[in-house]
DODOTI-352797 format. One line per field, with one value per residue (C-alpha): residue in one letter; y, x, z. Coordinates in steps of 0.5 Angstrom, whole numbers, plus 500, padded with zeros to 3 digits. Each point is the difference from the previous one (the first is absolute). Layout:
N
resn = (A;...)
c2 = (Y;...)
c1 = (X;...)
c3 = (Z;...)
This chain:
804
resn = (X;X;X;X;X;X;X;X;X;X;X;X;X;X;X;X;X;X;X;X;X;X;X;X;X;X;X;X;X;X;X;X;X;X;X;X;X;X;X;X;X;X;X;X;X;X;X;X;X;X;X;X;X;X;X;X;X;X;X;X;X;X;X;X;X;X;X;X;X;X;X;X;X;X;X;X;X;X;X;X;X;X;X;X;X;X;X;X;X;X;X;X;X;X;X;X;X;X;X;X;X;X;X;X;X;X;X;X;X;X;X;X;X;X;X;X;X;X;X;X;X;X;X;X;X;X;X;X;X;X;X;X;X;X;X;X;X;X;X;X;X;X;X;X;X;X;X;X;X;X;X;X;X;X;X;X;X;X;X;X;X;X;X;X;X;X;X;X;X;X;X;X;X;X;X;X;X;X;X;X;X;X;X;X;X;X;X;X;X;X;X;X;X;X;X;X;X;X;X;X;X;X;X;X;X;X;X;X;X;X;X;X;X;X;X;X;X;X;X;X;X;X;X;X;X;X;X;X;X;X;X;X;X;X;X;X;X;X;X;X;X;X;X;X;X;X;X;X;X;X;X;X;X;X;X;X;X;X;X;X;X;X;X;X;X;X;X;X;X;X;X;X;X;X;X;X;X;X;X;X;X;X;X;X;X;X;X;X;X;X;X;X;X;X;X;X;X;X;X;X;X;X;X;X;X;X;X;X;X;X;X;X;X;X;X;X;X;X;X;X;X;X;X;X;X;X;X;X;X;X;X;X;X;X;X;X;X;X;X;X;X;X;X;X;X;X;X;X;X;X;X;X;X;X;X;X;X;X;X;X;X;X;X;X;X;X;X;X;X;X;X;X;X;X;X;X;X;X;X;X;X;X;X;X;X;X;X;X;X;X;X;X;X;X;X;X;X;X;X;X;X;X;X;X;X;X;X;X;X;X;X;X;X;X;X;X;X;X;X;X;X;X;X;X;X;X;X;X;X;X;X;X;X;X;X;X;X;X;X;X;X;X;X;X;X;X;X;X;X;X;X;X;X;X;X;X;X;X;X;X;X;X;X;X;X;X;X;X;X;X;X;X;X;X;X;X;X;X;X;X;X;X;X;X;X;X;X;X;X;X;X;X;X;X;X;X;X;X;X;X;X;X;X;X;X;X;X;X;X;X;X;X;X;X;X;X;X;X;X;X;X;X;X;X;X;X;X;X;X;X;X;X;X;X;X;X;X;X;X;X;X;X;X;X;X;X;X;X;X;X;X;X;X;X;X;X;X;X;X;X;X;X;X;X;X;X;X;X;X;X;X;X;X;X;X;X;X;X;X;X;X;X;X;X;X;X;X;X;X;X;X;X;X;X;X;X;X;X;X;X;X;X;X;X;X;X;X;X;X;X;X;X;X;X;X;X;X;X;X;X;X;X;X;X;X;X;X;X;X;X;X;X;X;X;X;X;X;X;X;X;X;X;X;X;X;X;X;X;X;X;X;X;X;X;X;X;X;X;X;X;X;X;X;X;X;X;X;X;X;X;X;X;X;X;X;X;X;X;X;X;X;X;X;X;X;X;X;X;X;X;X;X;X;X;X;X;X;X;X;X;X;X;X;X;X;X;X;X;X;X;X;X;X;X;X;X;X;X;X;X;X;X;X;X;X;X;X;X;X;X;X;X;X;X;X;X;X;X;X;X;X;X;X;X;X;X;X;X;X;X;X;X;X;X;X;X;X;X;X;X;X;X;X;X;X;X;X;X;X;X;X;X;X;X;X;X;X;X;X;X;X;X;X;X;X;X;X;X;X;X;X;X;X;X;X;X;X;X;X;X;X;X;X;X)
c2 = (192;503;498;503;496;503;496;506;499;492;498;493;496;495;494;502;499;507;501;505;502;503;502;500;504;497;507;497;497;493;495;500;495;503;497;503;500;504;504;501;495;496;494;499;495;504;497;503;497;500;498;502;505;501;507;502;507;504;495;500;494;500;497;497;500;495;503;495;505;495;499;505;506;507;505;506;502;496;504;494;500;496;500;497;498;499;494;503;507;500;505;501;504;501;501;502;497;501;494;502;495;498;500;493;500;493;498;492;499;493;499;495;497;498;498;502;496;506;500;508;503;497;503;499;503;504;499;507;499;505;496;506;506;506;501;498;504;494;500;494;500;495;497;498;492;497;505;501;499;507;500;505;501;503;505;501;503;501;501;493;502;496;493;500;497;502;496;503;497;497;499;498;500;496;500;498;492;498;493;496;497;503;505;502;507;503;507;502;506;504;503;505;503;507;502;504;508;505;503;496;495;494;498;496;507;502;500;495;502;497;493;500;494;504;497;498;496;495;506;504;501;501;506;503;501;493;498;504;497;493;501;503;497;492;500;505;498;494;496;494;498;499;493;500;494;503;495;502;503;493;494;493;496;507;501;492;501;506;497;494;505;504;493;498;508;500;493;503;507;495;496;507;502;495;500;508;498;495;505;505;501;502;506;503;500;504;496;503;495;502;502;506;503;504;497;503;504;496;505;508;504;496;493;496;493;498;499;508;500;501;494;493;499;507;499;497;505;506;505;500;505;501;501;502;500;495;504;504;501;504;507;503;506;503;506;502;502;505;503;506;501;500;498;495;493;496;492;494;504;495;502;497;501;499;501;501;493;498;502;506;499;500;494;499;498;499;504;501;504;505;499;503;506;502;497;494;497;495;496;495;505;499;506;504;506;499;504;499;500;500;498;498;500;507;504;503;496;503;499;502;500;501;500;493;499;507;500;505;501;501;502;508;499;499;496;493;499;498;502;496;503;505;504;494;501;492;497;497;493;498;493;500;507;504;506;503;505;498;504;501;503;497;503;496;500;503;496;500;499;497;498;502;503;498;505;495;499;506;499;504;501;504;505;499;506;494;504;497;504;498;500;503;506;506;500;506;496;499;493;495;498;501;496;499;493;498;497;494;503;498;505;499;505;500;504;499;500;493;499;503;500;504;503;498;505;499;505;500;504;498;496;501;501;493;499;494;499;495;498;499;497;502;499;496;501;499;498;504;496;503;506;500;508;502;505;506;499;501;503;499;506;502;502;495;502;497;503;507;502;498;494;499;494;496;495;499;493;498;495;501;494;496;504;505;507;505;507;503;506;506;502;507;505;497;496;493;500;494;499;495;502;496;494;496;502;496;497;498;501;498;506;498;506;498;505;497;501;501;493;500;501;497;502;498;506;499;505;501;501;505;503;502;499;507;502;492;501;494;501;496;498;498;492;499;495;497;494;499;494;496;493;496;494;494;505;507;506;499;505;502;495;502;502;500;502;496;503;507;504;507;504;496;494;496;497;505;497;500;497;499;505;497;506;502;496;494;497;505;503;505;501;507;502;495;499;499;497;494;492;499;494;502;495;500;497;498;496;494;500;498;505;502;504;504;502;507;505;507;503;506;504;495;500;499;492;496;494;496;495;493;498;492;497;498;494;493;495;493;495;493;494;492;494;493;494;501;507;501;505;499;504;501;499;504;505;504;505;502;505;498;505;500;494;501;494;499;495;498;502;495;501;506;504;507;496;494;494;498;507;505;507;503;508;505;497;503;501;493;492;496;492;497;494;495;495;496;493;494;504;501;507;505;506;506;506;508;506;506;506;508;501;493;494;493;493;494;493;494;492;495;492;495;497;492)
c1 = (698;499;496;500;496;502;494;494;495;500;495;497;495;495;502;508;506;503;507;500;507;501;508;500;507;500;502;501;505;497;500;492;495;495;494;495;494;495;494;494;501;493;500;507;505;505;507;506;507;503;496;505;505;506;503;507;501;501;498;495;496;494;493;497;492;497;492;496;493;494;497;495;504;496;504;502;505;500;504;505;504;506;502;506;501;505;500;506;497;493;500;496;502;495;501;494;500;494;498;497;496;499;493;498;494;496;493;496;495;495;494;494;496;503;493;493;494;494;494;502;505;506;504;508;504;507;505;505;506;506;505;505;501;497;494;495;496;496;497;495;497;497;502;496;496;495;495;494;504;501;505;498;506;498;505;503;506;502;507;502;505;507;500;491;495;494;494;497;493;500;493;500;493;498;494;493;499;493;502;506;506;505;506;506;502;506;502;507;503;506;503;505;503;504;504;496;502;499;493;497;496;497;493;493;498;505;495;503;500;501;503;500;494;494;495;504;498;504;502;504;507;506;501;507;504;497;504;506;501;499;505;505;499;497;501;494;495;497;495;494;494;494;495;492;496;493;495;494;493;497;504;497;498;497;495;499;499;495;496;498;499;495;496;501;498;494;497;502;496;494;501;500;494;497;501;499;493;499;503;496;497;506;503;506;507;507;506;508;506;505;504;497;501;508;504;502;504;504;502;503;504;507;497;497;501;506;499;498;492;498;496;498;498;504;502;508;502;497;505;502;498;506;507;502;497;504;505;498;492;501;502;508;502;507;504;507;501;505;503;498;507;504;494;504;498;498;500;499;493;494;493;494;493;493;494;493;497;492;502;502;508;506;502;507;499;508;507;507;506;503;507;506;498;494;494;495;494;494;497;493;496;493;496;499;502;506;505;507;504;508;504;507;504;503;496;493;493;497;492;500;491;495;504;499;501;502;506;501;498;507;502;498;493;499;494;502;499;492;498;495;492;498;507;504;507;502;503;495;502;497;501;505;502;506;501;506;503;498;506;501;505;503;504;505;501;506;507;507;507;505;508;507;505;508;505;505;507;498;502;494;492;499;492;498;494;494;495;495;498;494;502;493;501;504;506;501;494;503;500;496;503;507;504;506;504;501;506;500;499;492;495;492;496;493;494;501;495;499;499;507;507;505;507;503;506;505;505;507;504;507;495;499;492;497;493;496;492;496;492;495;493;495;500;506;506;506;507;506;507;505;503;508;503;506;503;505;507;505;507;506;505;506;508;505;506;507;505;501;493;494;503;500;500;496;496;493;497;493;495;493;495;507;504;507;499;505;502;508;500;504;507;499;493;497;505;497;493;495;494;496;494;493;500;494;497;499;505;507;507;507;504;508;504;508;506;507;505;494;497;492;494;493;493;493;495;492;496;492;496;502;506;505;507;504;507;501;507;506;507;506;506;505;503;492;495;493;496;493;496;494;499;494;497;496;494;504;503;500;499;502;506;506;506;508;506;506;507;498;498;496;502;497;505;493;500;495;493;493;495;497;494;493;496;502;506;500;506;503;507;506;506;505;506;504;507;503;504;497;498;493;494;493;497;491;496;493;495;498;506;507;505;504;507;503;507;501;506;500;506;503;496;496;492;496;499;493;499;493;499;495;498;497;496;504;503;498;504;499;502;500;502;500;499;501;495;499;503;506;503;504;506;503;494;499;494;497;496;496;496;498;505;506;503;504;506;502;501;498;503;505;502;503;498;497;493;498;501;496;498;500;498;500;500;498;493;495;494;496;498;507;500;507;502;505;504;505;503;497;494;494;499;495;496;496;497;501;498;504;497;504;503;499;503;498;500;500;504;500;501;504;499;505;499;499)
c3 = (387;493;494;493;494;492;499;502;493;499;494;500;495;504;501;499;505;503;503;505;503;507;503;507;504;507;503;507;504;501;495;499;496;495;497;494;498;496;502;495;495;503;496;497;501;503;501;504;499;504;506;505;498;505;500;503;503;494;495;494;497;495;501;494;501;494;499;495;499;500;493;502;502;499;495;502;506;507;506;503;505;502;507;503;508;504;504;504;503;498;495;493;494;494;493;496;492;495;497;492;497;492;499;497;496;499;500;500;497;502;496;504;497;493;497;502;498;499;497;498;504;505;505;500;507;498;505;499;505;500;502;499;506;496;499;493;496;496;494;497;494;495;493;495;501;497;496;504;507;505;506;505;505;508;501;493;504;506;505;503;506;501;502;500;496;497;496;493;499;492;497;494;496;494;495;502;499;499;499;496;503;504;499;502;499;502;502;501;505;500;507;501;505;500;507;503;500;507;500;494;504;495;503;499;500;493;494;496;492;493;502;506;501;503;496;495;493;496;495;506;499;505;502;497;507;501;494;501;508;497;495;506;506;500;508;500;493;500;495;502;497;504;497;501;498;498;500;496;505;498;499;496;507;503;494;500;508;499;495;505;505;496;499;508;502;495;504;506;499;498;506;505;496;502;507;501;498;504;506;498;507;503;503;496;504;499;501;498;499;506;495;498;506;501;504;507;501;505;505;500;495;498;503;494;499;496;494;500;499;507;501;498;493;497;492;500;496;505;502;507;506;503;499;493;493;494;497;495;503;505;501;501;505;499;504;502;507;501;508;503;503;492;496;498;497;505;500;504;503;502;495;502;496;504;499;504;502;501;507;499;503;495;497;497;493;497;501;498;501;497;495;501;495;505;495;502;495;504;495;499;504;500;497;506;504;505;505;500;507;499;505;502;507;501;495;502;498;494;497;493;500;506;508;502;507;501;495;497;492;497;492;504;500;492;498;496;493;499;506;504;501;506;499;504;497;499;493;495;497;493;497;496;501;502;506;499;505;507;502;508;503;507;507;502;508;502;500;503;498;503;501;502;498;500;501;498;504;505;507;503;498;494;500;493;497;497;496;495;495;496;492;498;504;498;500;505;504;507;503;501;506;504;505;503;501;506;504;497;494;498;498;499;496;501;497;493;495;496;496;497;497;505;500;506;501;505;503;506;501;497;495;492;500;497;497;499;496;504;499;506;499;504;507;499;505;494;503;496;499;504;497;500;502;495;503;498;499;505;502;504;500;504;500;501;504;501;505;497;497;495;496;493;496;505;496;504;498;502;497;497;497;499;497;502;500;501;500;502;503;497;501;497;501;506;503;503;499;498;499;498;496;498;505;500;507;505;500;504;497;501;499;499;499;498;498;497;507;504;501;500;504;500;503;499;499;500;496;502;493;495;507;498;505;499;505;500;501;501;502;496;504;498;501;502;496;500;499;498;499;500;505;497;502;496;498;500;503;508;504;507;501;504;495;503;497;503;500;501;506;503;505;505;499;496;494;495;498;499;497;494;496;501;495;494;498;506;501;498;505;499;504;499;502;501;500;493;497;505;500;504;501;500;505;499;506;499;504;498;494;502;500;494;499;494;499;496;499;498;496;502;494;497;500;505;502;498;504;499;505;500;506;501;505;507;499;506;502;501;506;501;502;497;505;501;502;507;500;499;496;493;498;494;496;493;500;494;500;494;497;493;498;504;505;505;505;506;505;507;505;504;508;502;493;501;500;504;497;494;499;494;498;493;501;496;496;497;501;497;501;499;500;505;499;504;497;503;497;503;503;496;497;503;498;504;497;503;500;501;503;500;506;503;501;498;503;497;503;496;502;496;501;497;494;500)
């Protein structure tokens, strides 16, 4: 089969619904069942339609995939492929499309709480979500409030990934209260958010500037690139007030409280006074509260209790001792990996941080992947020094910092930014810092290409040249690899260097070069659709004679891709010569060679790729004709059935025959040289069809006959007989025979009949299940069901009873 897409570039928007249309040609013999299904859209809806799509031989249908992209979708080009399979032969065929995706910038914000009741400042959670599929570049600032009020905002900027959520820490500060009733003061806050540039990252790390919210009074105003987003985009600039309820340092109760205090103290201090006297004698003693011992530890490095202070009696708002830092607190490092083989962008790479443990062993801390442009970011790490390990299946394992566990240091042995104490090359996180530039370039293991080649209609095994060329290299550079087909056309080119973009070049004898672009990942063993041959042109070329001589005005006709075409010979120059120039090789051709006064000839020839038949000769005789044709069953041509034209005979007394193509064109036959003008039948014989007679004449100058035959599947009969109580058999009796479609009479038989008493035959049915029915006035009505088999006789005997 043959796919083609004019879809190669499809661009979509998240969330959206996107048709994709493939053409299938079944370019085999069968009628096949294909189905489709799309590779590399993980998370979408796919939908193709239709499921199931049966194809004749030569026949063209139309897939039509329905893809809906999930709302999150990341922006850029994502590589799909449609693979459709045969049901039939088992045979896959691929087409490649690339999936552009809109970006689709928006940003959430969720405020908690709304009102805090402090006595100086209170602390408010600022939930950003990037609820897009491009990154965020995410600005806050504040707006004027309460006079005395301050809002301070913990990062001021950041960059917020597609489909993550970060908190900003919000503190708002007011005067100080001695005394007095409560106060509500207000601050209010602004957040932008531009996508994202390459190269431009925005993180705790950034300096905030002039209404960025660091530190910021209730005189600050919103930066202009904050204002101009807020009037362009509103999905990306947003707006909230955060409340604090300021309590004075000493409310009314307190003051009263401490008042009565004061007099309970002053009687206590007289009592106390009084016992120290009169214990004077004793010795003085040291004692501590439980409480002002640290708490335990509660175990070795990473393994402190859950709320993350190590031990009992730990503060709740104390920071955790393993895992990672609250967004916005801990430290970021960042890099790209690139590949040793290309130094091309490398994504989906495992990176890993550790770090050294109280026992000296490497403890993993936090990891993620690279994206598809090759770049990584690990985020909330605690300030400390760590070593990177990149890892993936099919590449080399790769230690940016000090060797682990016998790794190997990578990134060519450079000693990371911020450099830990005695020369140890690891990379130094600081709280809210940034580390850009950890790149790291990987090896990927060696991988291999595969598939087979398809020579198309020819009759033997075509050697096909497969090299690979790496598209980084030279263009003079030799091959990666080179191979040649085997016997069933498959090839496997090992050794390559991955990862990679390859050529793979594809060279026969009597074939156009074909080339195409695959890309291997590392240690990846990629499997190529099959590549289909286009093979020269070829040629058919030769002299016609009659009786006297080379022969002019002799029409050569044959067929090519379902259309005539021929050429006359000359009468003048070169007497009687043809050829047949650019036929689409391999391939088999009917020839048919007809001349007024001279009857015709036909002949089948078939070209190997790119041959060309030369000194294919006919001769034309007089009172001579041909007949060509093709006999077809249910599914196609038939090959290999016997052909017999009656009403003619050979030299040895025989009827001419022979038997139908079974390459090429199947089915099809050709006879010559018969005696024109003439009345003949075509008689075809199959196994397992019933045989068919075709009658056709040839005019003493006319063209050459066409005759196509349809053959059926043979016919069975159905015998029976219809019976009495006791036995007896009734003659007479009315049995129909139906099979939904056609019916058909008879009557049983009476004595002395060519069938025994009571019985009856149809002859001649086809194939399928029938019902019979026996009726007869004054007997009640019987009916029995049969299944006709091809080529068998079926029985089926029916008893009548009288009616009451």
């Amino acid at each position: 089969m043959q796919l083609s897409t004019p879809q190669r570039e499809l661009a979509a928007d998240p969330g959206s619904l996107s048709r994709i249309l493939v053409k299938v040609v079944n370019t085999g013999t069968i009628i096949d069942g294909l189905s489709a299904r799309l590779i590399g859209a993980d998370g979408a809806e796919v939908h193709a339609e239709p499921a199931m799509l049966p194809l004749f031989p030569e026949a063209e249908g139309e897939f039509e995939l329905t893809v809906r992209l999930p709302e999150a979708q990341p922006a850029g080009r994502h590589p799909l492929t449609v693979e459709v399979v045969s049901h039939t032969t088992g045979a896959v065929q691929h087409a490649d499309v690339d999936l552009d995706v809109a970006a689709r910038p928006m940003l959430g914000v969720v405020r908690e709480p709304r009102l805090v009741r402090a006595r100086r400042s209170g602390r408010f959670v600022i939930a950003l979500t990037n609820h897009g599929n491009v990154p965020l570049d995410v600005v806050l600032s504040s707006t004027p409030g309460d006079a005395g009020t301050t809002l301070r905002l913990s990062p001021g900027s950041l960059r917020l990934e597609a489909g993550t959520t970060t908190s900003v820490m919000a503190v708002v500060r007011g005067p100080r209260m001695i005394t007095g009733a409560e106060i509500d003061r207000s601050a209010g806050i602004e957040i932008v958010g531009t996508p994202a540039g390459p190269g431009t990252p925005a993180g705790p790390g950034t300096p905030a500037g002039p209404g960025t919210g660091a530190d910021t009074g209730t005189e600050g105003t919103p930066a202009p690139a904050a204002e101009a987003a807020v009037e362009g985009d509103p999905a990306l600039a947003h707006s909230t007030t955060v409340q604090l309820r300021q309590r004075p340092l000493i409310s009314r109760g307190l003051l009263t409280f401490l008042i009565l205090a004061s007099v309970v103290a002053l009687w206590a201090a007289i009592f106390l006074f009084g016992l120290v006297n009169v214990f004077a004698g004793d010795p003085l003693t040291k004692t501590a509260p439980a409480s002002f011992f640290a708490a335990s530890a509660g175990g070795a490095d990473g393994a402190g209790g859950a709320g993350g202070a190590g031990g009992a009696g730990g503060p709740a708002e104390a920071l955790p001792k393993n895992g990672l830092l609250p967004p916005g607190v801990g430290g970021q490092i960042g890099g790209t990996v690139t590949a040793r083989s290309d130094n091309s962008a490398v994504g989906r790479i495992l990176v890993e941080a550790y770090r050294s443990g109280r026992d000296g062993r490497m403890v993993k801390v936090s990891s993620g992947a690279t994206q598809s442009d090759g770049s990584y970011t690990l985020a909330g790490l605690f300030p400390t020094s760590y070593r990177l390990k990149f890892s993936a299946k099919g590449y080399d394992t790769v230690w940016y910092g000090s060797p682990a566990a016998g790794g190997e240091v990578g990134g060519g042995g450079q000693s990371a930014p911020g450099a830990g104490r005695g020369g140890a090359k690891e990379i130094l996180a600081e709280a809210q810092g940034t580390v850009d530039g950890i790149d790291v370039v990987i090896g990927g293991q060696n991988g291999s290409i595969s598939g087979t080649v398809d020579p198309g209609d020819s009759l033997v095994p075509v050697a096909t040249t497969v090299s690979a060329r790496l598209l980084s290299s030279a263009a003079d550079a030799p091959p990666a690899a080179t191979t040649t087909t085997d016997a069933a056309g498959g090839y496997v080119l090992t050794g390559l260097q991955a990862p990679g973009a390859y050529e793979l070049s594809f060279v026969a004898e009597g074939y156009r070069p074909t080339t195409v672009t695959q890309k291997l990942a590392g240690g990846e063993n990629r499997i190529q659709p099959t590549v289909l041959l286009s093979a020269g042109g070829g040629q058919i070329s030769g002299v016609v004679r009659g009786g006297a001589g080379p022969l002019g005005g002799v029409t050569v006709t044959t067929t090519v891709d379902g259309e005539a075409v021929s050429v006359m010979t000359p009468t003048v120059g070169s007497v009687g010569t043809y050829a047949l120039q650019n036929l689409p090789t391999p391939g088999t051709y009917v020839l048919t060679f007809t001349a007024e006064g001279h009857g015709s000839r036909t002949e089948t020839v078939a070209l190997d790729p790119g041959q060309s038949r030369t000194g294919f000769d006919q001769k034309l005789t007089a009172g001579t004709g041909s007949v060509s044709g093709v006999v077809r069953g249910a599914s196609g041509g038939i090959g290999g059935v016997t052909v017999v034209v009656g009403g003619a005979v050979t030299t040895d007394g025989k009827s001419p025959s022979t038997t139908t193509l079974t390459t090429g064109k199947v089915g099809g036959f050709a006879f010559s040289d018969l005696p024109a003008p003439g009345d003949y039948t075509l008689t075809v014989t199959a196994p397992g069809y019933a045989p068919e007679t075709r009658p056709f004449s040839l005019a003493a100058d006319g063209p050459a006959a066409t005759v196509d035959l349809q053959l059926t599947t043979q016919l069975g009969d159905l015998r029976g007989k219809v019976t009495r109580p006791g036995g007896g058999l009734l003659d007479g009796v009315t049995v129909t025979v139906s099979s939904g479609t056609e019916t058909f009479k008879t009557t049983s038989s009476g004595r002395g009949g060519a069938l025994p008493n009571g019985g009856f035959l149809f002859a001649g049915l086809k194939p399928g299940w029938y019902s019979v029915t026996a009726t007869m006035p004054g007997w009640t009505q019987q009916t029995g069901l049969v299944r006709i088999r091809a080529g068998k006789d079926a029985v089926l005997d029916l008893a009548l009873e009288e009616s009451s």
